[in-house]
C-alpha positions as CSV (number, residue, x, y, z in Angstrom):
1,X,141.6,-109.6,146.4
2,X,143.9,-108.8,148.9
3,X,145.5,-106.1,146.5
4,X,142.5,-104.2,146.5
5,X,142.4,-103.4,149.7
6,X,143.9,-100.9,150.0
7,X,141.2,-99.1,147.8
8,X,138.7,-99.3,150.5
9,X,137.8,-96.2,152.6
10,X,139.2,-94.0,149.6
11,X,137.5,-91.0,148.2
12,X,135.6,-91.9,144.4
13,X,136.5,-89.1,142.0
14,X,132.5,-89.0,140.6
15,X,133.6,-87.1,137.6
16,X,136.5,-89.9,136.8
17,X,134.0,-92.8,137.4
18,X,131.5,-91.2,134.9
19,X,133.9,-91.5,132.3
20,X,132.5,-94.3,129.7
21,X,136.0,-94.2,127.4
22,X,137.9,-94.6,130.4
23,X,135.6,-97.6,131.8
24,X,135.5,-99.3,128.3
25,X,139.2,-99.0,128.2
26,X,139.4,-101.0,131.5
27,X,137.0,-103.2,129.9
28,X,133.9,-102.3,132.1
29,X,130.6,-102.0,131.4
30,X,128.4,-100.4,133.6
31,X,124.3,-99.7,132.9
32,X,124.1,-97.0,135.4
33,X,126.2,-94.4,137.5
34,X,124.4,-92.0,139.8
35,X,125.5,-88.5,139.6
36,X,125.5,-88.1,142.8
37,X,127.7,-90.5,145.3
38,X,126.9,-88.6,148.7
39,X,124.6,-91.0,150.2
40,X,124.7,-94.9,149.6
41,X,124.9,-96.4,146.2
42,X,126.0,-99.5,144.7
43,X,127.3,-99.5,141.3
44,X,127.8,-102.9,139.2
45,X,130.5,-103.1,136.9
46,X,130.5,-106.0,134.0
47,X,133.9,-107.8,133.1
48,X,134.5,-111.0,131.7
49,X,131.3,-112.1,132.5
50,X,131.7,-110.8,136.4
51,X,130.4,-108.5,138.3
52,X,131.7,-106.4,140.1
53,X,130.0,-104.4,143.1
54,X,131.2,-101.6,144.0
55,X,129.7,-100.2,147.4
56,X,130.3,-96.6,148.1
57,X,129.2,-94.9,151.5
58,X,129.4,-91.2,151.7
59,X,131.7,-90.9,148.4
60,X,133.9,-93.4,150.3
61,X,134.3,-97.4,148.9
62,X,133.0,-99.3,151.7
63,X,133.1,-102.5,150.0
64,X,134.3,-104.3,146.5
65,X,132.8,-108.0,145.7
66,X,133.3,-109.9,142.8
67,X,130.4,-112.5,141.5
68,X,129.3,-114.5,138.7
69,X,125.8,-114.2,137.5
70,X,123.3,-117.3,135.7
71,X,122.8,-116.1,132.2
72,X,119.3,-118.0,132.5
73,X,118.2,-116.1,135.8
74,X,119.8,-112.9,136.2
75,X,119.3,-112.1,140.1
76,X,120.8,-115.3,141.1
77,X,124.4,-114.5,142.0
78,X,127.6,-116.6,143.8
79,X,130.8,-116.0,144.5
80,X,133.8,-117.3,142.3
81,X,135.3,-120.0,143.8
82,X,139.4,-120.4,144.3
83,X,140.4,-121.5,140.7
84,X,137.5,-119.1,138.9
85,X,138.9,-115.7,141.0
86,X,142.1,-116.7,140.5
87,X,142.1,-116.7,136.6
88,X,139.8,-114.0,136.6
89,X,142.8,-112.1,138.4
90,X,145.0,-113.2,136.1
91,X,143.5,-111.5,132.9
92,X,142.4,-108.4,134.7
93,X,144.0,-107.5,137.9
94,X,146.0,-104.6,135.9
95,X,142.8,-103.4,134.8
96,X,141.1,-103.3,137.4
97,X,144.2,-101.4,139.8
98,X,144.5,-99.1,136.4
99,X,140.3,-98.5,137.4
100,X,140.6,-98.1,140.8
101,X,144.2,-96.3,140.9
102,X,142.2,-93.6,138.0
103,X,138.7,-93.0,140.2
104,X,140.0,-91.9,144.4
105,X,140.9,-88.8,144.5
């Protein structure tokens, strides 16, 4: 996760994260983008099963966490272990630097 990083504190381009061909193309799914990313909002991203929270502050990223949900409850959430992050990584880490590289200004 270290590799994302870099991403945190940067500027979210609201138009570019809006964009639902773009996000499919990362292979993100996403219920629900606010238009407006001037206060506090956190916006989940699906992958691979995962989700991905993305916390943005003031149209800043404050904070990026990876989890996997229970299928059988929903709002019961834990973080991937070593091996589980680590192969996640492996099969999207592109995409996901392609995501977050297309959406700071």
């Amino acid at each position: 996760m270290d590799k994302f990083k870099k991403y945190i504190g940067k500027t979210v381009n609201t138009e570019k994260i809006k964009d639902f061909k773009f996000l499919q193309n990362c292979g993100l799914y996403c219920e629900r983008i606010p238009d407006d990313l001037s206060e506090f909002e956190e916006i989940e991203f699906t992958i691979d099963n995962i989700v991905m929270c993305v916390a943005i502050l003031e149209g800043k990223i404050k904070r990026i966490m990876l989890v996997k949900v229970d299928s059988s409850e929903p709002d019961a959430c834990s973080p991937l272990n070593r091996e589980e992050l680590e192969e996640f990584l492996k099969k999207n880490e592109e995409k996901l630097i392609t995501f977050f590289e297309n959406i700071i200004s």
